[in-house]
C-alpha positions in Angstrom: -4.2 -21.6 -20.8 -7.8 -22.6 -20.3 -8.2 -22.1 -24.3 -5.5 -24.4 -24.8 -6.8 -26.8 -22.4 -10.9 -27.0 -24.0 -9.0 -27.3 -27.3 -7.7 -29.9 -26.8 -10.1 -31.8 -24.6 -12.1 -31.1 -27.8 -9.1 -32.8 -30.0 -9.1 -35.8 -27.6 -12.8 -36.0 -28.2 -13.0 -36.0 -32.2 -10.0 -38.5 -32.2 -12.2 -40.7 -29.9 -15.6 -40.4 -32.0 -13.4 -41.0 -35.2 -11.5 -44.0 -33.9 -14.9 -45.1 -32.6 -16.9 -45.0 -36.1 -18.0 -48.4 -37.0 -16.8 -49.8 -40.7 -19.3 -49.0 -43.5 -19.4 -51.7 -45.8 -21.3 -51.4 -49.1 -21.9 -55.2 -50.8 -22.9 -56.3 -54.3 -24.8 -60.0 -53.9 -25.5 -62.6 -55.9 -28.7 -62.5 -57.8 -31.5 -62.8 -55.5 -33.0 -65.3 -58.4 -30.3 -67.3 -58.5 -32.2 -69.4 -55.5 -30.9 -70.6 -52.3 -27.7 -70.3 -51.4 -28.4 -66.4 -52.1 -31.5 -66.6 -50.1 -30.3 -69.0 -47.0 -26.5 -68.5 -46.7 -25.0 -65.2 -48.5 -27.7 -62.7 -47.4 -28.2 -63.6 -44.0 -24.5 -63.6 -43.7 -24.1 -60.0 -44.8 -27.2 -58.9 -42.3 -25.5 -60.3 -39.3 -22.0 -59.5 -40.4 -21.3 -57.6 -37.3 -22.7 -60.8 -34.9 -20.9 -63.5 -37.0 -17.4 -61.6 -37.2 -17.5 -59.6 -33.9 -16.5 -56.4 -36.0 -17.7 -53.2 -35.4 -19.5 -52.8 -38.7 -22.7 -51.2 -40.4 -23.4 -53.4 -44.1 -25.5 -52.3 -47.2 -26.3 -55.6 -48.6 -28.0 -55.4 -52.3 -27.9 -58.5 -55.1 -26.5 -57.2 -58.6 -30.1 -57.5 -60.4 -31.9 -55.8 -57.6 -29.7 -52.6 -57.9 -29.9 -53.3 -61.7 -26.3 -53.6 -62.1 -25.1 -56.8 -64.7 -23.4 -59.5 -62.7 -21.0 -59.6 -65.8 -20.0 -55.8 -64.4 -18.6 -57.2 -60.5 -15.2 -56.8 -60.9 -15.0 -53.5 -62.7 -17.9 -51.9 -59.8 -15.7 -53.2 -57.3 -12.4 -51.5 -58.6 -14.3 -48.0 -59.2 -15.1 -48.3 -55.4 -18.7 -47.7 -55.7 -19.4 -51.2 -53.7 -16.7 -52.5 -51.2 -17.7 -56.2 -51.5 -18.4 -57.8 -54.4 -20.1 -61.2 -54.9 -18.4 -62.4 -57.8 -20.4 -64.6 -60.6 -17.5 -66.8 -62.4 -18.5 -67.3 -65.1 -19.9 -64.2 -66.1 -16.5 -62.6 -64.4 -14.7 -64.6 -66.2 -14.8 -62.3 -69.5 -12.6 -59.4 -67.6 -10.7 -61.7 -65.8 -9.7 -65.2 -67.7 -8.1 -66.2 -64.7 -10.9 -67.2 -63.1 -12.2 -70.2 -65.3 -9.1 -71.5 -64.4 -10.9 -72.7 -60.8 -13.8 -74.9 -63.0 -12.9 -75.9 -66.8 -15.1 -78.7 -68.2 -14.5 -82.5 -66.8 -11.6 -80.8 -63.9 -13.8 -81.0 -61.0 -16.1 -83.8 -61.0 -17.2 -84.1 -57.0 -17.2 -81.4 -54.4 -14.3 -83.0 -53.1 -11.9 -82.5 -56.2 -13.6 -79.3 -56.8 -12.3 -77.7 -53.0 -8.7 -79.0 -53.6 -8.2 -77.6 -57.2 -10.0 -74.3 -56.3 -7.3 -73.4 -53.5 -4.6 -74.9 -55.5 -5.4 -72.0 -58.1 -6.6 -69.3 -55.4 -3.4 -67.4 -54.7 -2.7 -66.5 -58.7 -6.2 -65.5 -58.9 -6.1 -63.3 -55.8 -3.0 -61.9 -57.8 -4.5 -61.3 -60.3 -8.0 -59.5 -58.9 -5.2 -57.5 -56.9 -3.1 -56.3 -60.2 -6.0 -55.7 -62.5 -8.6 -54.6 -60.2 -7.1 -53.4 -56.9 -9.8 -56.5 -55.7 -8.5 -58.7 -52.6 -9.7 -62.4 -53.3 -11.5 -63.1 -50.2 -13.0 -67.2 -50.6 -14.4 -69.3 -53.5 -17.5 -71.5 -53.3 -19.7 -73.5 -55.6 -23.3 -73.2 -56.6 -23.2 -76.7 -57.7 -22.5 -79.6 -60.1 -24.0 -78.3 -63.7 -25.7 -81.1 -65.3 -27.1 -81.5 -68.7 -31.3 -80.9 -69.2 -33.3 -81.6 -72.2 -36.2 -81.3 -73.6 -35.9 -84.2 -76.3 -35.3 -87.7 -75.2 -31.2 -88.3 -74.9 -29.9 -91.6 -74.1 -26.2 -90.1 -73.1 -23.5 -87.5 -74.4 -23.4 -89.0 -77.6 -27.4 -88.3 -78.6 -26.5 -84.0 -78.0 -25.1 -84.3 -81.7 -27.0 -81.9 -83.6 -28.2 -79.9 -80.4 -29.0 -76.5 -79.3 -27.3 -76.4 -75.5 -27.8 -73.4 -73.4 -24.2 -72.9 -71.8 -22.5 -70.6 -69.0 -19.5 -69.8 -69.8 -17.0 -70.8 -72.8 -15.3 -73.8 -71.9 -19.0 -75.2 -71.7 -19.1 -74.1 -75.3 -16.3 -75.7 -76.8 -16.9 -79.1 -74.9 -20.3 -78.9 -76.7 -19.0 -78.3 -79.9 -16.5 -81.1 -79.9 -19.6 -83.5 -78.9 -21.2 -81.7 -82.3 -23.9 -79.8 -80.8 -23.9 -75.9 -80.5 -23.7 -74.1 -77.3 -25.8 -71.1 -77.0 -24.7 -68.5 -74.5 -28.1 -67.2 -72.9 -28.9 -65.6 -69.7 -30.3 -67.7 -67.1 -34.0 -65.9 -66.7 -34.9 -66.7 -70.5 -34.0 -70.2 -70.5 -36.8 -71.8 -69.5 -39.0 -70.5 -72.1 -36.5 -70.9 -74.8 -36.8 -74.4 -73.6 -40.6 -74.4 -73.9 -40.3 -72.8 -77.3 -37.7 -75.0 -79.0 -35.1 -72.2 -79.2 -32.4 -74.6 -77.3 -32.8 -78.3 -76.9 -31.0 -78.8 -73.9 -29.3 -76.2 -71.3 -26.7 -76.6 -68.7 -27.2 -75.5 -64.9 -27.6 -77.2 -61.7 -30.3 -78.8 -60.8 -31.5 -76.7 -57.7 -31.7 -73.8 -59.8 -33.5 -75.3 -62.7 -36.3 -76.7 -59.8 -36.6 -73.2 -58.8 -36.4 -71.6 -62.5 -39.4 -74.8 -63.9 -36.6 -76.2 -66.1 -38.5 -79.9 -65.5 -41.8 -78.3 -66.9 -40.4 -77.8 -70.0 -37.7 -80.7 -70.1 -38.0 -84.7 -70.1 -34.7 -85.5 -69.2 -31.4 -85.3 -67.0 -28.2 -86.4 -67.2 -26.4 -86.0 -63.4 -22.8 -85.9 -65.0 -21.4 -82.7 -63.1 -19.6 -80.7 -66.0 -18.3 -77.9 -63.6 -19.3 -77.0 -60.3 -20.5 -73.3 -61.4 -17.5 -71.7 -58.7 -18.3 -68.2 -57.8 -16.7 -65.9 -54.9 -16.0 -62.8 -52.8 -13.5 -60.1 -53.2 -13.1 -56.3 -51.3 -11.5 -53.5 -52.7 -8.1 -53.2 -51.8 -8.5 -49.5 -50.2 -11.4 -51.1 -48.0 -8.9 -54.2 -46.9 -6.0 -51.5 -46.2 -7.6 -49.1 -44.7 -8.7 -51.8 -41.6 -6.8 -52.4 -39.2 -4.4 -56.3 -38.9 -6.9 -57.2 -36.3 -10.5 -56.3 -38.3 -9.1 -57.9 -41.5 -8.3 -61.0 -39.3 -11.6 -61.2 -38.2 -13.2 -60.2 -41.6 -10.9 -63.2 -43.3 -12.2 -65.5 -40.3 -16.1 -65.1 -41.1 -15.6 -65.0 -44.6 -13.3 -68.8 -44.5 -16.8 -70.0 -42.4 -19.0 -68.6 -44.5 -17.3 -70.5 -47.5 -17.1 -73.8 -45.8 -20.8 -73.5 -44.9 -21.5 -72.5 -48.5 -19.8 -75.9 -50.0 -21.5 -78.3 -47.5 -25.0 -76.4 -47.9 -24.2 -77.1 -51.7 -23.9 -80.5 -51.7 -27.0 -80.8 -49.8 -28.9 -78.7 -51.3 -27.5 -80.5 -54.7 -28.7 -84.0 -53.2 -32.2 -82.7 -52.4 -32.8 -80.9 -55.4 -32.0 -84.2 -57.5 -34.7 -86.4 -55.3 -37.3 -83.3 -56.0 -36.6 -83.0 -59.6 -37.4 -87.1 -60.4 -40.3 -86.8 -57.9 -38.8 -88.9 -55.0 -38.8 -88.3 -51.1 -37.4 -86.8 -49.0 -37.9 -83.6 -51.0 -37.7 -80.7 -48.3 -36.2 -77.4 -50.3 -37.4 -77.6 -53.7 -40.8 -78.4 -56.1 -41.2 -81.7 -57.3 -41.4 -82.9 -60.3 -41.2 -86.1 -62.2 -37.5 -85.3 -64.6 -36.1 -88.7 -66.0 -32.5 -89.1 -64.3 -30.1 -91.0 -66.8 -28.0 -93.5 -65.8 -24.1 -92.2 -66.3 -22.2 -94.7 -68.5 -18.2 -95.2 -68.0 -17.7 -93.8 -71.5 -19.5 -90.4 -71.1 -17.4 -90.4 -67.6 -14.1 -90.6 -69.7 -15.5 -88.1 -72.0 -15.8 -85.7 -69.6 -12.7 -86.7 -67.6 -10.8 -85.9 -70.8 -12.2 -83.0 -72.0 -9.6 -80.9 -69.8 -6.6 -81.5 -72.1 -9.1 -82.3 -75.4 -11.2 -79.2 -75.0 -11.3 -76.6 -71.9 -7.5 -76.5 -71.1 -6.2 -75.5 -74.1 -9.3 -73.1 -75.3 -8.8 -71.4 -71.6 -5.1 -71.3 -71.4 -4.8 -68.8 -74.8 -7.6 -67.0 -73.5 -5.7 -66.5 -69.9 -2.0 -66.4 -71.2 -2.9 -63.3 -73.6 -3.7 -61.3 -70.2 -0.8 -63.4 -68.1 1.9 -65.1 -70.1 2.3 -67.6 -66.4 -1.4 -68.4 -66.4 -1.1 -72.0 -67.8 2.1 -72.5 -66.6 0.9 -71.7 -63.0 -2.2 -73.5 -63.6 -0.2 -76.7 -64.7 2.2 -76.5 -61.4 -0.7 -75.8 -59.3 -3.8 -77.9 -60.1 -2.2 -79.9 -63.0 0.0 -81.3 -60.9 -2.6 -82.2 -59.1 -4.5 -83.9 -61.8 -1.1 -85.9 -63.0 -1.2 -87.7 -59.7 
């Protein structure tokens, strides 16, 4: 009787340490040279995960180049398990899952404020998606920031990139710039500012926070502040992560992460604003280096150039990339944002 009693006093007491075992969270971050919203918002999210969230939880937080993993490799680490968090780069992403260019073709989201409604118009196919293809829970989307145009040769406007080497993310970039007749030159972001010094590309797309902190103006003359895309990146958790929590802790989880995406979006469009004063030299310039970059003036007809390069250019070049993996990816993205767009 006593034996049966310690037994299970000792039963009661493993059930109790186990239920009591904080979450274990393993993250992949963004590059921790991609600049600041790495550096001041994702990062010091993750470390105080367990004060911001009020879950019970223990987080490895290390960015994809410093564990020497590609950022083009997110989605398929965060399906084999290995991390349980992944901060996804779109772009790069993109060429496992298609889907997720959908959020930011060429000329569809001009501002920050078109670029928040389109993204959630699209978010629940794309969570779909990640959830089909790699057992990946779609968990917010945010940008890193209108991607503007930088060259090293003098360029009046859209028109004068004819002939042009143009550094570009992703390939809707590409295919805008070949309709203007220049060439777009997929490169990673770490050799661009020397390829700029060296002639190798003319121009190169990014935004312009990230080329003050890469010393894109030291090797470039000019700007042209006509946002392209807005560069929208994410988080996603492995599915057996998300399941194995409790209704409550993913409630909680989903409540941090919906903050920590709003605060990523305004931080963005300051951080956009500031960078642009630092990068033509004027004041106040608080986050960045300055520099002395010319800043264009953006004519109505490159503004209707862009505007139309969605059903020119980017929509159609996307949408048979993305219905070859999902026959109802244009047709979803038509209903969704399209819509949208048509009103």
């Amino acid at each position: 009787m006593a034996n049966r009693i310690l037994l299970g006093l000792a039963a009661a007491l493993l059930i109790g340490s186990t239920q009591a075992q904080p979450l274990q969270l393993k993250v992949l971050g963004q590059p921790a040279g991609s600049g600041l919203i790495q550096q001041k918002q994702e990062q010091p999210f993750f470390n105080t995960l367990a004060a911001v969230s009020g879950l019970d939880v223990n987080v490895q937080y290390v960015p994809t180049d410093v564990a020497g993993i590609p950022d083009s490799d997110g989605l398929r680490i965060l399906k084999s398990g290995l991390f349980n968090i992944v901060s996804i780069r779109g772009s790069q992403a993109s060429r496992d899952e298609p889907s997720l260019l959908g959020f930011d073709l060429v000329g569809l989201n001009t501002s920050f404020e078109s670029g928040r409604v389109n993204t959630q118009a699209f978010f629940d196919f794309v969570d779909a998606r990640l959830q089909k293809k790699f057992n990946a829970k779609l968990l917010g989307v945010w940008p890193a920031g209108p991607q503007l145009i930088f060259c090293k040769p003098q360029i009046a406007g859209l028109s004068d990139l004819k002939g042009l080497k143009v550094r570009v993310g992703d390939q809707s970039a590409a295919k805008f710039m070949s309709a203007l007749g220049a060439t777009g030159v997929p490169m990673p972001f770490g050799e661009v500012q020397q390829a700029l010094a060296m002639g190798v590309v003319d121009c190169a797309i990014t935004g312009p926070a990230s080329a003050n902190s890469a010393g894109w103006p030291e090797a470039t003359t000019t700007v042209l502040p006509i946002a392209l895309q807005l560069a929208v990146n994410g988080y996603a958790i492995n599915l057996k992560t998300w399941n194995a929590m409790s209704t409550e802790q993913q409630a909680m989880l989903q409540k941090a992460f919906d903050q920590l995406d709003s605060n990523i979006w305004d931080y963005s469009q300051s951080l956009y604003d500031d960078a642009m004063r630092c990068n033509s030299g004027e004041q106040p310039c608080t986050q960045g280096k300055s520099y002395k970059l010319k800043t264009l003036p953006v004519s109505a007809a490159d503004e209707a150039t862009v505007a139309a390069a969605v059903e020119r250019t980017s929509l159609p070049a996307w949408a048979e990339q993305c219905n070859t993996v999902d026959p109802e990816c244009e047709k979803t993205w038509r209903a969704t944002v399209g819509a949208r767009q048509a009103n």
